[in-house]
C-alpha positions, -999 to +999 in steps of 0.1 A: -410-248-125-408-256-087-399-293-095-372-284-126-353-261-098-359-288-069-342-312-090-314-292-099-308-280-063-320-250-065-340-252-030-343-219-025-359-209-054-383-243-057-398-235-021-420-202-029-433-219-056-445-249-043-458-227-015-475-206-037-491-237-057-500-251-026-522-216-015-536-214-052-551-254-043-565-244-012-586-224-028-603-247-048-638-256-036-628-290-022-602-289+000-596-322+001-591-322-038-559-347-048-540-317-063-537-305-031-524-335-016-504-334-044-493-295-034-482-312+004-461-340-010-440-317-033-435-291-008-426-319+019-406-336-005-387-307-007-378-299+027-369-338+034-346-333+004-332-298+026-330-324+056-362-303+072-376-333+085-397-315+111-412-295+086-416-325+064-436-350+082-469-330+086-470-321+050-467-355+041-491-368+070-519-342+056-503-353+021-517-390+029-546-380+044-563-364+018-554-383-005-566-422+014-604-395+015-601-383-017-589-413-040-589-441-016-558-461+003-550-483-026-550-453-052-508-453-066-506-414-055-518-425-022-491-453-018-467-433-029-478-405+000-477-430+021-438-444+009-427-410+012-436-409+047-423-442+055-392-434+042-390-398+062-393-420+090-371-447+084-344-423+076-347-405+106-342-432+128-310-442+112 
């Protein structure tokens, strides 16, 4: 549901549910699982999309890092992590 209503613009109601599906993650045994990596990418994604860069970057930093442990650096989610984050970054600076 958190990525239908992020698509549609509907921020406000996308955020506590990739919140909450983050916090469900964490509680898996391994927290270093890829879902939650996964979990860290959405809810950055969202907040970049809000232009809430500062809040962004870390998510998709612990995004990434998880995910280059978990499935490896070359793994697609992982390069995708990692594209996300460039692309925070790039956009920032322009």
């Amino acid at each position: 549901m958190a990525g239908l209503y992020d698509s549609q613009g509907r921020y406000t109601e996308a955020e506590p549910l990739y919140i909450k599906a983050l916090e469900l993650r964490q509680r898996l045994p391994l927290d270093e699982h890829p879902s939650i990596a996964s979990s860290y990418n959405n809810l950055a994604g969202l907040y970049d999309s809000q232009g809430r860069y500062t809040e962004a970057e870390p998510l998709y930093i612990k995004a990434l890092e998880i995910a280059e442990r978990s499935l490896g650096v070359n793994h697609p989610n992982t390069i995708i992590f990692r594209e996300n984050l460039q692309f925070l970054r790039d956009n920032r600076q322009s």
